[in-house]
FIZA-487213 format. One record per residue (C-alpha): residue number from 1; x, y, z. Coordinates in Angstrom, 3 decimals, m for minus. Each point is the difference from the previous one (the first is absolute). Layout:
// residues N
REC num        X        Y        Z
REC NUM        X        Y        Z
...
***
This chain:
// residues 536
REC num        X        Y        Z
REC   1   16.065   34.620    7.165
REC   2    3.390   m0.067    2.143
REC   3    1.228   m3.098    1.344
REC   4    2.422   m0.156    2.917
REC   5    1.018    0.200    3.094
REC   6   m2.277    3.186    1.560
REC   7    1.335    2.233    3.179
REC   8   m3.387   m0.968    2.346
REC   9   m0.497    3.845    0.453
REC  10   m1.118   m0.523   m3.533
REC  11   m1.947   m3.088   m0.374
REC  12   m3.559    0.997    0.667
REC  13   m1.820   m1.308   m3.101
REC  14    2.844   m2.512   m0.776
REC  15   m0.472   m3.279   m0.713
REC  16    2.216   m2.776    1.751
REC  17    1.879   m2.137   m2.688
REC  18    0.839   m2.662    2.973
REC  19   m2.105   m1.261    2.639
REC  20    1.284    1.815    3.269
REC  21   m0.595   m1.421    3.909
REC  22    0.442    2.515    3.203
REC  23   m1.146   m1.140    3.075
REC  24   m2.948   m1.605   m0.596
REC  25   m0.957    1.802   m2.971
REC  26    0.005   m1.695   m3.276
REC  27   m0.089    2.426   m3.224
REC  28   m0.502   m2.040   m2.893
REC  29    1.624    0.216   m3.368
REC  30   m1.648    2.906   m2.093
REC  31   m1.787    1.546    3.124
REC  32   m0.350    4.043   m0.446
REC  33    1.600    1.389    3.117
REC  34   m1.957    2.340    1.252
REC  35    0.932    2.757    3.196
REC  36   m0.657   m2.068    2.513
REC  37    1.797   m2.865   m1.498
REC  38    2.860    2.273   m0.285
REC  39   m0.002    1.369    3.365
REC  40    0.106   m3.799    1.167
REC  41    3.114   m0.813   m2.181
REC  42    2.109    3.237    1.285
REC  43   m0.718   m0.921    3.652
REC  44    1.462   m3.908   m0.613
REC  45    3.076    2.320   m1.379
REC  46   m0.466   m1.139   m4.013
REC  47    1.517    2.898   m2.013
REC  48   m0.612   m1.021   m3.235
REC  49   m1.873   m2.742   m2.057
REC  50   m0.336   m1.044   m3.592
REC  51   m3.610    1.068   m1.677
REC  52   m0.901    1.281   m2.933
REC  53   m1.200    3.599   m0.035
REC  54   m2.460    1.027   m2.268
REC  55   m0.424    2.866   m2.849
REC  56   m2.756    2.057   m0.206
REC  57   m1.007   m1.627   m3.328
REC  58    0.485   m3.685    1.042
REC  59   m2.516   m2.162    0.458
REC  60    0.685   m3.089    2.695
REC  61    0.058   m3.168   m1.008
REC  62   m3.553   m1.209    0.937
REC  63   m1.420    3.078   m1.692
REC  64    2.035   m0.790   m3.270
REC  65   m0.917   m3.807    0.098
REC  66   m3.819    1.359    0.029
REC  67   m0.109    2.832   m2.299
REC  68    1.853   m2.230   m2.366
REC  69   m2.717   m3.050    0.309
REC  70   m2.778    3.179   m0.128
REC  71    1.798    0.648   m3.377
REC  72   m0.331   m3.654   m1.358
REC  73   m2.680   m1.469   m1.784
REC  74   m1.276   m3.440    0.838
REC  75   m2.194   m2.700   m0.084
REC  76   m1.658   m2.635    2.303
REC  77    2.689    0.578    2.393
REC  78    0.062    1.384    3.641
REC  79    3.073    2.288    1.879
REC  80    0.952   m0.208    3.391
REC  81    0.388    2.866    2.188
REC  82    3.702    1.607   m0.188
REC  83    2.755   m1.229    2.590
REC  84    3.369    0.615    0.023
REC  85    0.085    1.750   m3.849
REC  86   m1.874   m3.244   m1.507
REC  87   m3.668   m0.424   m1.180
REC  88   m0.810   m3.760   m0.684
REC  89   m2.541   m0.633   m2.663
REC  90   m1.832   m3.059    0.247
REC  91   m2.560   m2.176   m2.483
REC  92   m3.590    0.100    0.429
REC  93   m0.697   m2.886   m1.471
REC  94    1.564   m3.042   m1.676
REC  95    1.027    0.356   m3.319
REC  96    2.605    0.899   m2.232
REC  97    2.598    3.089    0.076
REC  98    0.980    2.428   m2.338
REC  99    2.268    3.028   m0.167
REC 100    1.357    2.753   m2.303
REC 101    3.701   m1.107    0.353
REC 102    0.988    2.930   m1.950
REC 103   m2.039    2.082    2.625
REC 104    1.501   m1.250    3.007
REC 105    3.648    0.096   m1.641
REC 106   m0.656    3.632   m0.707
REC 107   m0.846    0.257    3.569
REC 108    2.798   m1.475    1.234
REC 109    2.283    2.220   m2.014
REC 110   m0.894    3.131    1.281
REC 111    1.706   m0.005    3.026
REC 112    1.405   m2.714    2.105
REC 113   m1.468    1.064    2.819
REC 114   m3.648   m1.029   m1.276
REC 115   m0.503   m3.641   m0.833
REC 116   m3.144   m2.374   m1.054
REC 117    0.444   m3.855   m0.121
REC 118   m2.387   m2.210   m1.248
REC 119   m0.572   m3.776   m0.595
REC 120    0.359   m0.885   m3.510
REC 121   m1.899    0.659   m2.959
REC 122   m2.821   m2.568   m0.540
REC 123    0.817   m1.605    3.562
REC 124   m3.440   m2.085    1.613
REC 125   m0.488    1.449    3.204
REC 126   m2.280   m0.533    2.750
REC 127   m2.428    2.010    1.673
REC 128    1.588    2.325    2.910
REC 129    3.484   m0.638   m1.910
REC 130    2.492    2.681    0.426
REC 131    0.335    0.965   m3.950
REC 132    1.699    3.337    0.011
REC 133    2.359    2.098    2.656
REC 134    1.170    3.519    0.033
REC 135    2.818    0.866    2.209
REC 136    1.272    3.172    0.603
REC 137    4.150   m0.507    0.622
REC 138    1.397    2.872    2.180
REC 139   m2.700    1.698    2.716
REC 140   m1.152    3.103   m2.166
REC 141    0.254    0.603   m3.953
REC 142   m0.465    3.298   m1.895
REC 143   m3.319    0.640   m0.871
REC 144    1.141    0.758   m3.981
REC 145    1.117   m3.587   m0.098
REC 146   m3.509   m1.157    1.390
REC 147   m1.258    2.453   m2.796
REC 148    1.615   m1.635   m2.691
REC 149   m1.070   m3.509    1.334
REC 150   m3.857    1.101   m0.257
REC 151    0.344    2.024   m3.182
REC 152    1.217   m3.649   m1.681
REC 153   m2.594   m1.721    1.203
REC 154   m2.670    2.145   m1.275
REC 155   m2.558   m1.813   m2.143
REC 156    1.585   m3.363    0.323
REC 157   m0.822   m3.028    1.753
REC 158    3.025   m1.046    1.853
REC 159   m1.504   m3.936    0.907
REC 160   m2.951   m1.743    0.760
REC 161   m1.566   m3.370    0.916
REC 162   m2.326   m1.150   m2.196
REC 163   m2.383   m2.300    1.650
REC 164   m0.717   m3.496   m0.648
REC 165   m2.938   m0.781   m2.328
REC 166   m1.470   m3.174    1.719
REC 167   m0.558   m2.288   m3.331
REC 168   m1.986   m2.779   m1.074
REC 169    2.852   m2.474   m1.749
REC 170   m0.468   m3.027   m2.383
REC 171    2.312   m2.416    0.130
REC 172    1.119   m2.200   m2.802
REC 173    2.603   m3.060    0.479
REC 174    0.795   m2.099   m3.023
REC 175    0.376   m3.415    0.138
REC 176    2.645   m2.596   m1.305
REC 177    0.265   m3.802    0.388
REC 178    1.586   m0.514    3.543
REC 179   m0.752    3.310    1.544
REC 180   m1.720   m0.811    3.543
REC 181   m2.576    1.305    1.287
REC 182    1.435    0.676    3.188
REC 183    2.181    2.367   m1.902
REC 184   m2.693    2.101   m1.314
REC 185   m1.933    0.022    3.360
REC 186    3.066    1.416    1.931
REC 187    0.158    2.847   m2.787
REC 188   m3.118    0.778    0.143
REC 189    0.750    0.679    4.004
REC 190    2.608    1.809   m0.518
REC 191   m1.290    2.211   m2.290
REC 192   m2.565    0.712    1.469
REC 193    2.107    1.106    3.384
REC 194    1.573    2.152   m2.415
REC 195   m2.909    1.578   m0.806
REC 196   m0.833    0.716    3.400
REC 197    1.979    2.957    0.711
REC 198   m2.403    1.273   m2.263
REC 199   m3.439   m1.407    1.042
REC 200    0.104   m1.658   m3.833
REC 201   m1.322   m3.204   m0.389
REC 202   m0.337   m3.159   m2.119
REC 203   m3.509   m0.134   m1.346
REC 204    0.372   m2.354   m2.696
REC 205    2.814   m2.811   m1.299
REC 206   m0.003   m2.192   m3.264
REC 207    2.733   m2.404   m0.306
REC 208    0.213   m0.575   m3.803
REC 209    2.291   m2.075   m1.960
REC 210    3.212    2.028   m0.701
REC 211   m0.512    0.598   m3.865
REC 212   m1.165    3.618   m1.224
REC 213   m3.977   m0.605   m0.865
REC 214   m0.448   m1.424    3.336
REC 215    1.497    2.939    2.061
REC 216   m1.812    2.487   m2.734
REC 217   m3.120   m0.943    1.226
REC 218    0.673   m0.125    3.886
REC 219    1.206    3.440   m0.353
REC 220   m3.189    0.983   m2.014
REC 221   m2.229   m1.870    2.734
REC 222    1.499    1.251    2.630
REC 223    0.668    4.015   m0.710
REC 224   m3.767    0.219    0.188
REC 225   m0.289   m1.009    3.456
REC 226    3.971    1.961    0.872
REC 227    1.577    3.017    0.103
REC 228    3.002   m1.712   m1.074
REC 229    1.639   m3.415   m1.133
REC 230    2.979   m1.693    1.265
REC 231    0.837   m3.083   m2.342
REC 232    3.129   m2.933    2.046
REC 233    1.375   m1.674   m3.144
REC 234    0.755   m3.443    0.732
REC 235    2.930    0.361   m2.405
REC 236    1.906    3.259    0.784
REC 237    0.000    2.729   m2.988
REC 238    2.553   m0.111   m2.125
REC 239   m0.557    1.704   m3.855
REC 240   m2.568    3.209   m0.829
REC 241   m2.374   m2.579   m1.336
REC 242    0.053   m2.586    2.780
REC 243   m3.218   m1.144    1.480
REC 244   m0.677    2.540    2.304
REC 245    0.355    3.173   m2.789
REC 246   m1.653   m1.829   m2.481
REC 247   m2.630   m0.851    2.371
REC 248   m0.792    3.747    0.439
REC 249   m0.055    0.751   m3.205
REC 250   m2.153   m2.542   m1.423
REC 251   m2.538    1.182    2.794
REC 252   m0.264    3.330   m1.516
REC 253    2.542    1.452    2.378
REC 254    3.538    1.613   m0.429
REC 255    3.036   m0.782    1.257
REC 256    2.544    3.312    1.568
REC 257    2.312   m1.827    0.681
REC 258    1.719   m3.675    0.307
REC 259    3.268    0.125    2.798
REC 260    1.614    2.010    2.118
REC 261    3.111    1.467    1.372
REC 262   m0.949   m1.212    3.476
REC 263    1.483   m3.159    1.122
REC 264   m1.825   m2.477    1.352
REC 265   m2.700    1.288   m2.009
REC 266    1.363   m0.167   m3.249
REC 267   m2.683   m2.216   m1.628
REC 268   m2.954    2.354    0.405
REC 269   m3.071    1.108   m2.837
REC 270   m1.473    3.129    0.532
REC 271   m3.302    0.699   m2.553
REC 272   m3.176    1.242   m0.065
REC 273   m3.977   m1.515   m0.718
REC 274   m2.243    1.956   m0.035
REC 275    1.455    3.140    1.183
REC 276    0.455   m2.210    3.679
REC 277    4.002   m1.674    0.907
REC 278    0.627   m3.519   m1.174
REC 279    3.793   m0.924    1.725
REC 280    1.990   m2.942   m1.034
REC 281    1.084   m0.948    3.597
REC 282    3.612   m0.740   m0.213
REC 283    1.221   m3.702    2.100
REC 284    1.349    1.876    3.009
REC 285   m3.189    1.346    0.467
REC 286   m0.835   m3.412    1.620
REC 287    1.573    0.988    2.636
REC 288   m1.072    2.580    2.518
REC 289    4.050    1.843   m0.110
REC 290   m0.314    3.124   m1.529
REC 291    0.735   m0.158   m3.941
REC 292   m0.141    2.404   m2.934
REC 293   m3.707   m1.535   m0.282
REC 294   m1.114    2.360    3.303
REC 295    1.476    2.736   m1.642
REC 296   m2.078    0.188   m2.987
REC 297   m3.478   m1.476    2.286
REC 298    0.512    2.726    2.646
REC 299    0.049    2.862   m2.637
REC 300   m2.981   m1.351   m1.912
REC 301   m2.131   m0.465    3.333
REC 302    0.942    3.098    0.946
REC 303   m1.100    1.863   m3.144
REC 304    3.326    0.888   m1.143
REC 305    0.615   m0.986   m4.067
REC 306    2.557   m1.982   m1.057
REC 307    1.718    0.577   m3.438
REC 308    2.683   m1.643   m1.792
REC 309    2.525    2.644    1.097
REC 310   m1.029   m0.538    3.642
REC 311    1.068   m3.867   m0.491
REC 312    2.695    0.779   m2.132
REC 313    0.980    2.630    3.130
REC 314    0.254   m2.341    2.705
REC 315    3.660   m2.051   m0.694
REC 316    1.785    2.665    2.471
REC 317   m0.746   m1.600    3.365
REC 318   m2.491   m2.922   m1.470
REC 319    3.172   m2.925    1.043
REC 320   m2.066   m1.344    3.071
REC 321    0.828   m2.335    2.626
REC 322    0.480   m3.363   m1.356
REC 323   m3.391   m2.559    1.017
REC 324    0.930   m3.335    0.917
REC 325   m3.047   m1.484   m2.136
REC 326    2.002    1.128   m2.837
REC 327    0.919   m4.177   m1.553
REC 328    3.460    1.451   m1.039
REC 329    1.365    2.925    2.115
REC 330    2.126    2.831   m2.010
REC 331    2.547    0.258    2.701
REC 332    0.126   m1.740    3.173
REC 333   m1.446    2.734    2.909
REC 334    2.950    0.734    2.327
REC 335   m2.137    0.683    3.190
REC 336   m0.924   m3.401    0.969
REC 337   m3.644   m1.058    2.004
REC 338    2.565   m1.076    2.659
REC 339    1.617    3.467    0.539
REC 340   m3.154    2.452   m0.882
REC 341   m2.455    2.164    2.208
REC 342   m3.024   m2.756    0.723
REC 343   m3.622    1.269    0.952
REC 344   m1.118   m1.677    3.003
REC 345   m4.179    0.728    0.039
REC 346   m1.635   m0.045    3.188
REC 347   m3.817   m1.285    0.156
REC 348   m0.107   m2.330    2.522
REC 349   m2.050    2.873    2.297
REC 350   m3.705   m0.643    1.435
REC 351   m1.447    2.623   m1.209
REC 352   m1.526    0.817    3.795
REC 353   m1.241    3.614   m0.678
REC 354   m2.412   m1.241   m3.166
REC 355   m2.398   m1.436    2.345
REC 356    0.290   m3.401   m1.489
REC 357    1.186    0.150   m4.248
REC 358    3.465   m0.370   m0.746
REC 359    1.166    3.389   m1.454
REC 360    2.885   m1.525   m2.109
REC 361   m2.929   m1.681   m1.637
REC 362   m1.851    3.456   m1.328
REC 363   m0.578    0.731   m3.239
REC 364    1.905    3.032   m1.522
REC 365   m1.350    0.286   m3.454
REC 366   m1.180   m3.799   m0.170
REC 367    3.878   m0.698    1.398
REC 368    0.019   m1.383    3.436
REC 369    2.590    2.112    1.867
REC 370    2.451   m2.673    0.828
REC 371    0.435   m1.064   m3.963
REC 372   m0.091    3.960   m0.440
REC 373    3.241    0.723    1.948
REC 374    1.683   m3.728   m0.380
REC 375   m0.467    0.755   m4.270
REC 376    1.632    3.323    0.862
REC 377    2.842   m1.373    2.091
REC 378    0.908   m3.121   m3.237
REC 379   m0.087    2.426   m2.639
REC 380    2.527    2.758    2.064
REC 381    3.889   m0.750   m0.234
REC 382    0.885   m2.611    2.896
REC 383    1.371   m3.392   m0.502
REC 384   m3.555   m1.707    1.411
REC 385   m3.128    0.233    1.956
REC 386   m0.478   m1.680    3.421
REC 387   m4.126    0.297    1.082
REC 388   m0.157   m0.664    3.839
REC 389   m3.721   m1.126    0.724
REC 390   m1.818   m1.902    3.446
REC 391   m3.786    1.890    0.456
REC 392   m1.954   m1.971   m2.802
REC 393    3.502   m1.142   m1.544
REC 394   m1.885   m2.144   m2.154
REC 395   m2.528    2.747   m1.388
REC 396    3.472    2.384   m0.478
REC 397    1.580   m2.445   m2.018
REC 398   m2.972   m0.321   m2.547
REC 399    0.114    3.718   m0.366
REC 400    3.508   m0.584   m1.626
REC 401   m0.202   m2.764   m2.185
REC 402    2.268   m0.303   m2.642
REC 403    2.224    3.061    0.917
REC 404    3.861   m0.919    0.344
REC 405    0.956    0.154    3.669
REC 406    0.677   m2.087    2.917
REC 407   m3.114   m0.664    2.990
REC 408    1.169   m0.329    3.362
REC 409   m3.207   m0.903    2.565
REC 410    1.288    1.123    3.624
REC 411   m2.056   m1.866    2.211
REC 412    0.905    2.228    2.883
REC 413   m1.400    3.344   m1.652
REC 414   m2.087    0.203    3.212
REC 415    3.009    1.322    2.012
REC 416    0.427    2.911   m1.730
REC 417    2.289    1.676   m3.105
REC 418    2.928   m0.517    1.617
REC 419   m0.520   m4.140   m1.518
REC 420   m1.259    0.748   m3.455
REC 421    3.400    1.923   m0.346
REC 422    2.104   m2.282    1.187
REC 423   m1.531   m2.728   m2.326
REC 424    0.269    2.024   m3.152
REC 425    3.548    0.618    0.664
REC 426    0.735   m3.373    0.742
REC 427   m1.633   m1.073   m3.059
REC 428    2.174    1.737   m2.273
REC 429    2.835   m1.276   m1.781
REC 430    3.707   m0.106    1.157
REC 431    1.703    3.351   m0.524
REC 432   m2.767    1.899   m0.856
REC 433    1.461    3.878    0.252
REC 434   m3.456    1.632    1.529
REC 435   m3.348   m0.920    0.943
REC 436   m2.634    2.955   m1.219
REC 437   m3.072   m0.886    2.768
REC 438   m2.812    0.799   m1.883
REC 439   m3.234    0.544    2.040
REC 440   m3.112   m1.699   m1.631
REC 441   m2.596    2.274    1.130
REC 442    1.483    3.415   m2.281
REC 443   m1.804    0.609   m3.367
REC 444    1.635    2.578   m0.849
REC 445    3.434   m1.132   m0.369
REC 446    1.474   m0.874   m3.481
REC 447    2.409   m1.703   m1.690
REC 448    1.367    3.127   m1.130
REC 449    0.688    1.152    3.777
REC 450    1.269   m3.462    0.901
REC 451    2.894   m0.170   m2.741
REC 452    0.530    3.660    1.242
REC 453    1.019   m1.598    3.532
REC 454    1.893   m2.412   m1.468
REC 455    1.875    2.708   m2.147
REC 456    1.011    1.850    3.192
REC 457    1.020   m2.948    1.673
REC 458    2.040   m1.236   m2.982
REC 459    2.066    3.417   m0.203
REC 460    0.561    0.415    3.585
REC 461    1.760   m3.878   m0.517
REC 462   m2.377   m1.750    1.920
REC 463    1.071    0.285    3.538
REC 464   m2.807    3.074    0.757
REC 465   m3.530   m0.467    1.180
REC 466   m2.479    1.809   m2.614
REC 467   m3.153    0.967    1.143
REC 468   m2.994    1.619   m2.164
REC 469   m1.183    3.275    1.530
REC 470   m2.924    2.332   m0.277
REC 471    0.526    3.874    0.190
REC 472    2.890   m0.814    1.953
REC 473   m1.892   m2.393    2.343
REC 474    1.144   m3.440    0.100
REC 475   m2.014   m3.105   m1.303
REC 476    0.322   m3.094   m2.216
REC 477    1.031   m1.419   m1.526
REC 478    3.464   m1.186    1.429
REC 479    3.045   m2.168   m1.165
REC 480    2.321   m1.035    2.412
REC 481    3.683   m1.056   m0.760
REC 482    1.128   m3.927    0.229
REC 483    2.302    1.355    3.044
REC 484   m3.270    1.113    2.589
REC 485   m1.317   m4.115   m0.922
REC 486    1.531   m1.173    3.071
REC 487   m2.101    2.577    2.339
REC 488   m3.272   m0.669   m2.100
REC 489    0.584   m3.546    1.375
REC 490   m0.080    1.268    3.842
REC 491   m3.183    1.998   m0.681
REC 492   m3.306   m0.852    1.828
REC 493   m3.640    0.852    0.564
REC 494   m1.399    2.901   m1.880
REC 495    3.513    1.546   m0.848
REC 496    0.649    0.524   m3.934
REC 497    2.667    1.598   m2.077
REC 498   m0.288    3.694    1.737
REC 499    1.709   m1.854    3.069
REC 500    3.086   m1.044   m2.311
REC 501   m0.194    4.007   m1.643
REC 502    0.491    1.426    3.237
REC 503    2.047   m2.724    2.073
REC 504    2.785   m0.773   m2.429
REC 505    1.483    3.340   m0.692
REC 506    0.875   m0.634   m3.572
REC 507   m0.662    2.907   m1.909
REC 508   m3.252    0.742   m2.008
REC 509   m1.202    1.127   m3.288
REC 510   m3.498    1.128   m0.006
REC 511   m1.260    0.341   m3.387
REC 512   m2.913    2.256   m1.058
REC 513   m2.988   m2.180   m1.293
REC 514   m3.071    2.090    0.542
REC 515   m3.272   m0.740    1.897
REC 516    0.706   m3.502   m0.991
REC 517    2.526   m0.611    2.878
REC 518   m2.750    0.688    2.527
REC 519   m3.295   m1.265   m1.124
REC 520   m0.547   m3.170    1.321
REC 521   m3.722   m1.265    0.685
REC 522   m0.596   m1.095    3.713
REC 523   m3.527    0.957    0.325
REC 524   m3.393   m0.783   m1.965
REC 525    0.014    3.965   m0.723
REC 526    3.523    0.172   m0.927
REC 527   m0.452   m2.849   m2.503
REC 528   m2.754    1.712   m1.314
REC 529    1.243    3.672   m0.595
REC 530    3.369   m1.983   m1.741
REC 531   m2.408   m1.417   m2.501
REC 532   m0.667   m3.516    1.549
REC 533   m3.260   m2.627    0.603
REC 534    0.340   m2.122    2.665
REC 535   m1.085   m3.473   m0.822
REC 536   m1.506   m2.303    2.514
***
């Protein structure tokens, strides 16, 4: 391939390296001029334009991008058609992600013309996630390089999803002198939201007192009812033969491993009974934030072993965000609630296309939808949660018990969007950097995609609009900077955060999310197809 400026005698069959306007033709970046194109750019008097001109063995860059995915070998996953020299490659279904690292790095070395990034190794995704891209850099590449790319690939898997196993989990919380009961309830709820990405669920607790015996036999009575046990210490591990081990091993059991390079998440027992998981939960996994616990549940519900070297193989990249339940913080966290990104979650809608049920209120998995993308929204990166409700405010609020966020009833919700906006705004606190408006009718958006928002609007220093897109199309969710809060305040009627996007002229950052960003649920039929009940 030749790349340059090209005498326009010459440039049938080129390809334009710039977008190029004449008249009132518009030839877009990467368009193949053909004669009559040509003909139309002599008579405007253009001699010359830059395009790339391509050899007889090249192969453009859409071709290349495809060949390359035809070439790979994966699993559970989807590709998108090719545009612009990039395939995206997309989950079918929830789970967990793995790659050949030393695959893709081989890839990636061949040329740097050909390139494959992919989340990282072991990362949760969600269903319709973008897992995997291959982007072609310049507009045609050699067809020996995409040679070598598909001869490397040959016989090895280069990723996968593996789904989520949906598991029936016994639950075992020991008990000390002055541990409330409230305590144990609200872990009980929040592990079993944490389950729910998975469709896992709780079928059985014992809450024995926190010496070995004890906790040997709740494990016993429980694994025959479970395809795994998840033992809370009320005391925190703290020696090889503390409660928790000793507990498995007196059952009969075996214990792989006791701690991890992962923190918070230090404190955690992984064993066996009875061929079936047994997990000594460590304390942060009390709290829904993620924690070195999810990384070692995910993999086992997923199907994916976990050995000793695994554990031992986590330390690189296993410091995680600091959780404010910790009693005694490591190091104070430098981005304050004050100054973060806050989620401001709209449900305050009537629901007027159900024909009478309240859609926030539909089960997805057992999970009413509203708890569903409110869990989502606390356990993503932002300094709080602000849940705007009015139609059946009261029924809304039940749905979220015990999750950490701030309720806002807007008694005007009647009037239109334009009110449940400006209350959520107004409701958070001073100097908050962004508001990410979170819709409370989308299923399909995670916490992953959030904190992938908030990412982007972090590095662009927090002045941008960021808005999730589709293929391209835009969608939600969308944060809005602390500057465009003053003409949120002058909004009325039905008018929502696409009125700010397009009025303020601030620039914007869409951000690739998948399917997610435009699946919302309007309709009884729509709820349906996206995996919803309606409930009356």
């Amino acid at each position: 391939m030749k790349f340059g400026p090209v005498a326009i005698a010459k440039a049938e069959g080129a390809v334009l390296a710039h977008a190029l306007t004449t008249g009132d033709r518009r030839f877009r970046k990467a368009h193949v001029l053909s004669a009559d194109d040509v003909a139309v750019l002599r008579a405007a008097g253009i001699t010359e334009v830059i395009a790339a001109v391509l050899a007889p063995d090249d192969l453009s860059e859409d071709r290349a991008a495809e060949k390359i995915v035809e070439g790979l070998t994966f699993g559970n996953i989807e590709t998108k058609a090719a545009a612009t020299g990039r395939v995206n490659l997309h989950a079918l279904s929830s789970g967990v992600f793995t790659v050949d690292k030393a695959l893709i790095d081989a890839i990636n070395a061949v040329d740097p013309a050909v390139t494959v990034a992919t989340v990282a190794q072991h990362a949760a995704v969600e269903r319709g996630q973008m897992v995997a891209t291959v982007k072609i850099i310049p507009f045609a590449v050699p067809a020996d390089i995409v040679a070598k790319v598909v001869a490397l690939s040959a016989g090895r898997e280069a990723f996968a999803v593996h789904s989520y196993r949906a598991l029936k989990v016994g639950l075992v919380q020991t008990v000390l002198p002055g541990i409330k009961d409230s305590v144990l309830d609200k872990t009980v709820k929040i592990t079993q939201a944490r389950l729910q990405r998975s469709a896992s669920r709780i079928v059985g607790e014992r809450r024995p007192p926190h010496r070995p015996e004890p906790v040997a036999e709740a494990i016993r009575s429980l694994a025959g009812e479970s395809d795994m046990v998840v033992v809370f210490g009320a005391s925190a591990m703290s020696d090889p033969g503390d409660v928790i081990p000793a507990a498995i091993e007196a059952a009969g059991g075996s214990v792989l491993r006791t701690g991890m390079p992962v923190d918070p998440g230090n404190l955690i027992v992984v064993g066996e009974f009875g061929g079936k998981p047994v997990l000594g939960a460590p304390g942060c996994a009390r709290s829904p934030k993620e924690n070195g616990f999810d990384w070692v549940l995910d993999r086992l519900i997923a199907g994916i072993d976990v050995t000793d070297a695994d554990i031992a193989g986590m330390g690189v990249g296993g410091l995680l965000m600091e959780i404010p339940t910790r009693p005694q913080p490591r190091e104070a966290v430098r981005t304050t609630a004050r100054n973060a990104v806050h989620a401001v979650v709209l449900g305050a809608g009537q629901s007027s296309r159900m024909g009478g049920p309240n859609k926030l209120l539909a089960l997805f998995g057992g999970q009413p939808l509203i708890r569903r993308t409110v869990e989502r929204a606390t356990a993503s990166h932002v300094g709080g949660t602000v849940v705007v409700a009015g139609h059946q405010a009261d029924r809304v609020r039940a749905a979220l018990f015990g999750l950490d966020l701030t309720f806002v009833e807007n008694s005007a919700y009647r009037t239109g969007l334009a009110s449940s906006l400006k209350a959520g705004i107004t409701a958070l606190p001073d100097g908050a950097a962004g508001a990410l408006v979170v819709l409370g009718d989308m299923p399909d958006v995670s916490s992953t995609d959030l904190d992938r928002l908030v990412a982007a609007f972090t590095a662009a220093g927090g002045t941008s609009i960021v808005r999730a897109t589709h293929n391209g199309k835009r969608g939600n969710p969308v944060i809005l900077p602390r500057s465009v809060f003053p003409a949120v305040a002058m909004l009325e009627g039905d008018t929502g955060a696409r009125h700010i996007v397009e009025q303020e002229g601030l620039a914007v950052i869409d951000v690739e999310i998948g399917a997610g960003a435009s699946v919302d649920v309007d309709t009884p039929e729509a709820l349906r197809m996206a995996g919803g009940v309606l409930q009356d």
